[in-house]
N, C-alpha and C positions, 0 to 999 in steps of 0.2 A: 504494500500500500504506500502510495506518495505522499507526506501530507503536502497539505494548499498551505502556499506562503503566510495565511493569518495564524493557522494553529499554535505558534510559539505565541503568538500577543495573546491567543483565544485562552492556551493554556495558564499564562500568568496572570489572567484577569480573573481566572477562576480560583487561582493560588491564593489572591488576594481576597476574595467573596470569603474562601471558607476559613483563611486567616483569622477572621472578623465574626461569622456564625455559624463554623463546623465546632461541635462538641464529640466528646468523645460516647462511642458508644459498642459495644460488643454484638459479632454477628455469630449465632449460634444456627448451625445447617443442621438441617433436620430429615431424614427418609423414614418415610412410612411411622411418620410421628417418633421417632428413636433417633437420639445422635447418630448423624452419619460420620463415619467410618472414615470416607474417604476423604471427606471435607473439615479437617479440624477448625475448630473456634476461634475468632480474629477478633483483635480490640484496633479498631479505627476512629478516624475522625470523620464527621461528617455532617449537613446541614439534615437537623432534623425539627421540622415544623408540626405544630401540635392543632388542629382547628376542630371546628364544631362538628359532627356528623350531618349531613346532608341527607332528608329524602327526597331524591331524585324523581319528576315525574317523566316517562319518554313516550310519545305519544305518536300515533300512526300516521301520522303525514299529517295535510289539508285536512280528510277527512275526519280523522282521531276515531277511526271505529274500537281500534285497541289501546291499552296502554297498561305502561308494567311499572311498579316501583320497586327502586333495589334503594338501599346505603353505599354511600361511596365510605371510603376509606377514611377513618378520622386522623390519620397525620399522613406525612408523607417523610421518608428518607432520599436526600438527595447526595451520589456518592462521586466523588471528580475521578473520572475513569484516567485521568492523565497519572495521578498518584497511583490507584487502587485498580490497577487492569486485570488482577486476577480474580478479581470478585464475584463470583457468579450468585446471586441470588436465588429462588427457586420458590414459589407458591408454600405456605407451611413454615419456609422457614420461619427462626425468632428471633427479635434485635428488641437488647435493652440497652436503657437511654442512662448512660452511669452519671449526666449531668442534674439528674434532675431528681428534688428528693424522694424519696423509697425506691429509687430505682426500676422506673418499671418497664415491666416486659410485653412488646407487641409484637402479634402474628405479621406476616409479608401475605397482604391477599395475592396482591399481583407486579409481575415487573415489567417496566418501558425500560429494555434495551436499545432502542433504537437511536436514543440519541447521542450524540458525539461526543457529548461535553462530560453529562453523567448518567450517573445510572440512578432510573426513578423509583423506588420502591411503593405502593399504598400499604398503608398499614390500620391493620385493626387492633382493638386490646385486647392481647391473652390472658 
């Protein structure tokens, strides 16, 4: 892979982001609900935002004949893949947030790999 001439500015400016609001927090990988094996336990830094639960309404187009409610995610972990490239996250797994008091422990509903910069975790409370 090549990178594009911005990526050294893109990756310093993210340096700088989580210099300022990554905390530290431990990613515990999990298979078939049981520590996995192949995956041991990492204590990293990282930008992790804490918000209100959301019910979400999604509705069938123009017409709205259907519609489904789910909860999104009530935080979000965001990881700077320039530092942390071997991270792979996975549905199940658990990340506790050690900056925050009692320390607590949330499920990974879902992960956005897709983007360059970081890696996006949702997360629910385990």
């Amino acid at each position: 892979m090549l990178p594009a001439r911005f990526h050294v500015l893109r990756d310093r400016m993210i340096a700088q982001v989580d210099r300022i609001f990554a905390g530290p927090v431990r990613l515990a990988y999990l298979k078939d609900g049981q520590v996995d094996p192949e995956r041991a336990a990492v204590d990293i830094e990282a930008v992790f935002r804490y918000g209100n639960s959301a019910n979400t309404n999604m509705t069938g187009g123009m017409a709205q004949r259907w519609s489904v409610r789910f909860d999104t995610a009530k935080a979000i972990l965001a990881i700077d893949r320039a530092r942390y490239p071997d991270v792979r996250l996975r549905g199940g797994d658990k990340i506790r947030v050690l900056s925050i008091p009692g320390q607590p422990w949330f499920e990974v509903l879902g992960v956005d790999d897709r983007n360059h910069t970081r890696l996006f975790a949702g997360l629910g409370e385990a």
